[in-house]
PAMAR-578255 format. One line per 8 residues: number of its first residue (from 1); for each residue x, y negated, z of N, C-alpha, C. Coordinates in steps of 0.2 Angstrom, whole numbers. Layout:
REM PAMAR-578255
NUM	X,Y,Z,X,Y,Z,X,Y,Z  ...
***
This chain:
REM PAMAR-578255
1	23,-68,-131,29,-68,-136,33,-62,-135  32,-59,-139,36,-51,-139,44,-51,-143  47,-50,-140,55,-52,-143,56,-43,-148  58,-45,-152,59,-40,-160,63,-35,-155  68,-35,-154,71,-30,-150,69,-26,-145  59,-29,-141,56,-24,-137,54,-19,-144  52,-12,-140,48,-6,-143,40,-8,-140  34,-9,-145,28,-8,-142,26,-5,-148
9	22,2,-143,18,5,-148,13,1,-151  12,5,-159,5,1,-159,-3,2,-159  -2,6,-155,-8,7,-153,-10,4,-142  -3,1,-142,-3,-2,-135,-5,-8,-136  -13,-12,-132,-17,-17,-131,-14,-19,-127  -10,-26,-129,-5,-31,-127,-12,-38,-127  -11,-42,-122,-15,-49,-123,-8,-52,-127  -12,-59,-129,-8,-64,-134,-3,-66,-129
17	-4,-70,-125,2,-74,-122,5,-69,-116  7,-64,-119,12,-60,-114,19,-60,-116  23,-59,-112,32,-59,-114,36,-55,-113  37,-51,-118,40,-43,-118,47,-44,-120  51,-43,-116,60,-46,-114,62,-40,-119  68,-42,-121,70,-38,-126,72,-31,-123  72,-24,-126,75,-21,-125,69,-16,-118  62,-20,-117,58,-17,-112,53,-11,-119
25	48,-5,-115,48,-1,-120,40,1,-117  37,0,-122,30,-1,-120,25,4,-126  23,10,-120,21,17,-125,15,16,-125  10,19,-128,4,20,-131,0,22,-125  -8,19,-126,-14,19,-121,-10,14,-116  -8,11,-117,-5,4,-111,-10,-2,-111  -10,-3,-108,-14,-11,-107,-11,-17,-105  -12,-20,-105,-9,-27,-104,-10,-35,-103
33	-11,-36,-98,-19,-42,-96,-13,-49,-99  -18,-54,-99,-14,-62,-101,-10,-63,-95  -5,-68,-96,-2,-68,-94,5,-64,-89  7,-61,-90,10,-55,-89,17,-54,-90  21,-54,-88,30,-56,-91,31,-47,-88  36,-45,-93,39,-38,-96,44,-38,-97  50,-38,-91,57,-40,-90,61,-33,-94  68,-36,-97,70,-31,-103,71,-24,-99
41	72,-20,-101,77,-12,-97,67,-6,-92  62,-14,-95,56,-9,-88,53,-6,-96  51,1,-94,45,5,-98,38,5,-95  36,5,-98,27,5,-95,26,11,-99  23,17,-97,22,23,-98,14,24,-100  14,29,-105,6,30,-105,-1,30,-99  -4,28,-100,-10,25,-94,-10,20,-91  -6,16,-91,-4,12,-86,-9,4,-91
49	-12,2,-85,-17,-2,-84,-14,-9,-79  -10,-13,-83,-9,-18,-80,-13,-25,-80  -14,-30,-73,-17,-36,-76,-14,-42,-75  -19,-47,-73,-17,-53,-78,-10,-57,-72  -6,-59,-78,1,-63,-73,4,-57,-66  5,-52,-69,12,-49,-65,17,-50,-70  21,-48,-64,30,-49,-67,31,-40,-63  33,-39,-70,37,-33,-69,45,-32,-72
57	49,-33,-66,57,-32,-67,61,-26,-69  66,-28,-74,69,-23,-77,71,-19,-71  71,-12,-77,72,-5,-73,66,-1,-71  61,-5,-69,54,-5,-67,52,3,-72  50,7,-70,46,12,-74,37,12,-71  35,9,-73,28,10,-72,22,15,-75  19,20,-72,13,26,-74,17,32,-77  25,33,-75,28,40,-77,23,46,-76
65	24,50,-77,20,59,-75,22,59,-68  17,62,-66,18,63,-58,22,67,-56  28,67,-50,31,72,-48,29,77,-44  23,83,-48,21,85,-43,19,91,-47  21,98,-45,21,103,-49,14,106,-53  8,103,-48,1,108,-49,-2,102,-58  2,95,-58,1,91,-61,-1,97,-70  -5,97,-72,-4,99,-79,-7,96,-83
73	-5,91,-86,-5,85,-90,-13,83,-91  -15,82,-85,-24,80,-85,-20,71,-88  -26,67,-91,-26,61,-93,-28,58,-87  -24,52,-83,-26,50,-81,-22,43,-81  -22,39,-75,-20,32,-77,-16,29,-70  -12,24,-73,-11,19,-66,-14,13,-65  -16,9,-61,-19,2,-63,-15,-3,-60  -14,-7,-60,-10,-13,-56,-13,-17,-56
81	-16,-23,-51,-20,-30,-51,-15,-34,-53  -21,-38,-53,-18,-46,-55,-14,-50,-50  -9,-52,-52,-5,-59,-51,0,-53,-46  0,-47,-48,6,-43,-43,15,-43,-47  17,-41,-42,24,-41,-44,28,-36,-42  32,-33,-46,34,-26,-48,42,-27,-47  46,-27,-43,52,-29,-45,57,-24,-47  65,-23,-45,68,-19,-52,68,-13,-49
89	69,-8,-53,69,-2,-53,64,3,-50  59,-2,-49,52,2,-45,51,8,-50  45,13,-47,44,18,-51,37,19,-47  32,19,-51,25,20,-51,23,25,-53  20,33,-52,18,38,-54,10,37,-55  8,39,-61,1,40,-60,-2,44,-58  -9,46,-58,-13,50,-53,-11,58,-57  -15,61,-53,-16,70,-54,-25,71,-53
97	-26,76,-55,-34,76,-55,-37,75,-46  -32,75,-42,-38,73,-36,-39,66,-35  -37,61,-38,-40,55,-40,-39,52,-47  -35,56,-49,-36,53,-57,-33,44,-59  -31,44,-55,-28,38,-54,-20,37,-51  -17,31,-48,-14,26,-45,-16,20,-46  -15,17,-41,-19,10,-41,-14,7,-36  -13,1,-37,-10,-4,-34,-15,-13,-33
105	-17,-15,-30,-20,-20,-28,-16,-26,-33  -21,-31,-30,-19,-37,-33,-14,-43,-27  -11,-49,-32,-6,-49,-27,-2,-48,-24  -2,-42,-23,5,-36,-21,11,-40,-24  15,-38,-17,25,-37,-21,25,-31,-18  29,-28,-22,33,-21,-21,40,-22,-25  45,-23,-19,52,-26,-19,56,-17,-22  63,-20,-25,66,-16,-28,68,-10,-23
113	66,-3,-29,68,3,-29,63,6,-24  55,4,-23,49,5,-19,49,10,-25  46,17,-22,43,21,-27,35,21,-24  29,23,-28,23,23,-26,22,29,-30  20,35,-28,20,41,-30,12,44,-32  9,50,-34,5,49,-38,-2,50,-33  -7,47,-35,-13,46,-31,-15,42,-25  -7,37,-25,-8,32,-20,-14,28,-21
121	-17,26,-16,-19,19,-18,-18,13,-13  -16,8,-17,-15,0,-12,-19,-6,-12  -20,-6,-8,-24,-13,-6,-21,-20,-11  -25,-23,-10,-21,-31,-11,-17,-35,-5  -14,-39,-8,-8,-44,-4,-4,-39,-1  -3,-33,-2,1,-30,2,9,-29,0  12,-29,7,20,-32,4,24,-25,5  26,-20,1,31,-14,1,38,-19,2
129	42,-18,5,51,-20,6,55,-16,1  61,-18,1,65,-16,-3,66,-6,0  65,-1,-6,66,4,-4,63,8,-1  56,8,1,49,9,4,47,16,0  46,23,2,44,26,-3,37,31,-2  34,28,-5,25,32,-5,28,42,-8  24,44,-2,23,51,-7,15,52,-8  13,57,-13,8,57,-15,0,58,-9
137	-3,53,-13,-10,53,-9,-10,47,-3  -8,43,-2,-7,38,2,-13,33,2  -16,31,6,-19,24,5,-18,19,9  -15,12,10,-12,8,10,-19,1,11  -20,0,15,-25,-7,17,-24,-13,16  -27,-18,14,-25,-24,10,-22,-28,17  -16,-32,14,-10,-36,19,-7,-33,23  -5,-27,22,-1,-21,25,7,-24,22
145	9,-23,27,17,-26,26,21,-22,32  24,-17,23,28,-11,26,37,-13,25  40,-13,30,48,-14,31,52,-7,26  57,-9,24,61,-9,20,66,-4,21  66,1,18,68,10,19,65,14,23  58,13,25,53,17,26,52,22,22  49,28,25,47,34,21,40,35,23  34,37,19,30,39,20,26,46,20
153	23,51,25,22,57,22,15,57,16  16,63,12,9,61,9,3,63,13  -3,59,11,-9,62,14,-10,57,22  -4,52,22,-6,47,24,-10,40,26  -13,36,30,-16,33,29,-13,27,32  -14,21,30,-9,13,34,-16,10,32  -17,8,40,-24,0,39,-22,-5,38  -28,-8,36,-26,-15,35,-24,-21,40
161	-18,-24,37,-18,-31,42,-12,-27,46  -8,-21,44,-4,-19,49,3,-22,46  7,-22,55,16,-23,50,21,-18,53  25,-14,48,27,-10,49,36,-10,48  38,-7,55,46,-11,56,49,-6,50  55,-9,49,60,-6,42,62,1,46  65,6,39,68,12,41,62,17,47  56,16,45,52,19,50,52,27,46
169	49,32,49,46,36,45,39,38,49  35,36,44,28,38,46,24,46,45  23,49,48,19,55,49,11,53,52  9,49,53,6,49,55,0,43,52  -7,43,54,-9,36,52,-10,30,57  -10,25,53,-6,17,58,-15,13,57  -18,15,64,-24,9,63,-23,2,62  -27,-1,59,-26,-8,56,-27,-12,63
177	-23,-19,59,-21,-24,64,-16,-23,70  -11,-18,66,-6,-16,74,1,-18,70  6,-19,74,11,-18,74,15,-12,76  18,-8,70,20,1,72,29,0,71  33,2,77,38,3,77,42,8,81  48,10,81,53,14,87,53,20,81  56,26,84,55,33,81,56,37,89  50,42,88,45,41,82,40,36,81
185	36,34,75,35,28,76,27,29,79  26,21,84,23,22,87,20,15,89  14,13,93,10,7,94,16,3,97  17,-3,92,19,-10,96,17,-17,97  8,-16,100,6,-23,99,4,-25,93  0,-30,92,-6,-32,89,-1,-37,84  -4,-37,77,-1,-40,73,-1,-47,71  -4,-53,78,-3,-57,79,-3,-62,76
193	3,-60,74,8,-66,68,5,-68,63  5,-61,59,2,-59,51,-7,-60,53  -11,-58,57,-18,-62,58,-18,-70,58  -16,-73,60,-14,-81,61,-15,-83,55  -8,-80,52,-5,-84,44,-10,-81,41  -16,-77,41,-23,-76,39,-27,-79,41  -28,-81,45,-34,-86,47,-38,-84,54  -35,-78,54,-39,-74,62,-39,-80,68
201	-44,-81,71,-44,-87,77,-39,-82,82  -38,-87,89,-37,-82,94,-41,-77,99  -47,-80,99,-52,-78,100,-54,-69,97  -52,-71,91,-53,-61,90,-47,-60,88  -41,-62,90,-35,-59,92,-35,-56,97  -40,-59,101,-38,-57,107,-43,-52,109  -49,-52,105,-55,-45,104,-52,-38,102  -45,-39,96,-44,-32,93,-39,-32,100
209	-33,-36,103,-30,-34,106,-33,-30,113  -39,-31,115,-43,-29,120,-44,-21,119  -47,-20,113,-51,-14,110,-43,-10,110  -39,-13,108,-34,-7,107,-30,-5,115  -32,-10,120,-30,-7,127,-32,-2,129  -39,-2,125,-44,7,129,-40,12,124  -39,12,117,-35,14,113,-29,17,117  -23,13,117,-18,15,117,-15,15,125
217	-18,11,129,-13,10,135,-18,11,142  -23,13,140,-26,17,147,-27,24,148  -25,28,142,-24,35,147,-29,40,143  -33,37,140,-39,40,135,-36,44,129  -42,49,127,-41,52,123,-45,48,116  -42,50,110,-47,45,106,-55,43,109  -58,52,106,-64,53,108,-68,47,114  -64,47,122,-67,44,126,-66,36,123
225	-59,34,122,-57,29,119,-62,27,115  -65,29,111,-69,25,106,-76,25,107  -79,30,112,-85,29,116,-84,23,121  -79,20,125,-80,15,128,-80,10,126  -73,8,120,-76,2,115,-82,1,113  -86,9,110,-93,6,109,-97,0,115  -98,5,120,-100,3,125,-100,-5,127  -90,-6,129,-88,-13,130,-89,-17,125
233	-90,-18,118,-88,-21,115,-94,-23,110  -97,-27,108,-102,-27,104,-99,-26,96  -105,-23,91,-100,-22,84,-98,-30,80  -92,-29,79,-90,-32,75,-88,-30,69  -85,-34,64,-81,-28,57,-74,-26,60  -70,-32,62,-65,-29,66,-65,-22,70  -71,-25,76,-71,-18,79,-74,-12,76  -79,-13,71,-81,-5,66,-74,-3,62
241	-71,-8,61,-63,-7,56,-61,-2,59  -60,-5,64,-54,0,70,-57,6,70  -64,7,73,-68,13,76,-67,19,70  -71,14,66,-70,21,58,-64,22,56  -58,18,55,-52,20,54,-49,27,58  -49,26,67,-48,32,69,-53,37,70  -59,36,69,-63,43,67,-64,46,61  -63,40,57,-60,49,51,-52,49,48
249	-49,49,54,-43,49,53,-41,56,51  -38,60,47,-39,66,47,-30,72,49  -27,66,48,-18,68,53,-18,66,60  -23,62,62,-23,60,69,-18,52,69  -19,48,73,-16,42,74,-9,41,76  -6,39,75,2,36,79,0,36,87  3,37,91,4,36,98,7,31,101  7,30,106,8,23,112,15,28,114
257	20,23,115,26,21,118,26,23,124  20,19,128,22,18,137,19,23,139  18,22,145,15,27,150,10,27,152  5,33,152,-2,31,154,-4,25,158  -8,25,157,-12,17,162,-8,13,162  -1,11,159,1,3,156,-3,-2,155  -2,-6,156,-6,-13,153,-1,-16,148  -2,-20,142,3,-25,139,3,-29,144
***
């Protein structure tokens, strides 16, 4: 249901039972999956690849031109999964030729005034907080749940399964399955919580929590660090998660808080 009062080009592929709020303004090479609600005041910009059943809230600007100087109008897109949620005044840049894209996963929330900047890309189920702001080249691991007036550098990396405290500023990359906070930000234990409420037994709560003691709280340097987990730990996905995540880490990882040889 398209209200007379929205702007759709016509050349923008809208599915049938979509609903474009009055006053929303939706440009040319747009897509638009089934089900899909288009709150009044959001623009959806050229490229931009939405699917089926998001909510996208006024003010929202989705697949703008990227804020980024070297950008010269190469063609390229944003995508957005299904069943995600945009709230207001989000701003989504599209890609630049070193990914030719932005991508946003599927049911995601990205709470109001999140920016996600150009060549990000996001996992699925991942939660941005209100005010969260991606700079360009980012990628983000599915069920990552980043707190609220965070800042990230570009060229970042965040793993999956991480949760990360509000007002952080991250420079660094956040191995999956941790919990990252203080400033500078830095390892706070194992994300416990959010594996659970996924289904993780205690059992390999208690395997990544092991793997990341050589990691973080005994004194090692990655290198040695990730040669002894080889050794102690049989492979797992979990434990290759972790391994590959910090080996090609290419900023280096976030650092532990405590004092060499700590234990949790």
């Amino acid at each position: 249901m398209n209200q007379p009062l929205a702007y759709i080009h016509p050349d923008a592929k809208v599915a049938q039972n979509v609903v474009i709020e009055p006053f929303a303004v939706i440009h040319k090479d747009v897509e638009i999956g089934e089900g899909t609600w288009i709150g009044s005041h959001a623009i959806i910009m050229e490229g931009a690849r939405i699917g089926k059943n998001c909510k996208i809230f006024p003010g929202a600007v989705v697949s703008a031109v990227p804020q980024d100087l070297k950008y010269k109008g190469e063609n390229t897109v944003t995508i957005i999964g299904d069943n995600t949620t945009i709230r207001e005044c989000v701003t989504v840049n599209r890609g630049t030729v070193d990914k030719m894209r932005t991508e946003v996963g599927s049911n995601c929330l990205i709470m109001a005034y999140a920016h996600i900047a150009h060549d990000c890309i996001i996992g699925d189920n991942v939660i941005l907080a209100n005010c969260v702001q991606l700079a360009g080249h980012i990628t983000v691991g599915d069920y990552a749940n980043i707190g609220g007036m965070t800042a990230v550098q570009q060229f970042v990396k965040i793993g999956k399964h991480t949760y990360i405290g509000g007002c952080s500023q991250i420079r660094k990359d956040v191995p999956p399955f941790i919990k990252a906070a203080r400033e500078p930000l830095s390892y706070a234990g194992i994300n416990s919580v959010g594996l659970r409420r996924r289904g993780c037994s205690d059992e390999k709560i208690a395997e990544i929590q092991a793997i990341y003691r050589y990691i973080y709280l005994r004194g090692l340097n990655n290198t040695d660090a990730i040669t002894q987990v080889e050794l102690e730990f049989p492979a797992t996905p979990e434990r290759d998660e972790i391994l590959n995540f910090i080996s090609n880490s290419e900023r280096g990882i976030i650092k532990s808080p405590v004092k060499k040889g700590a234990e949790e």
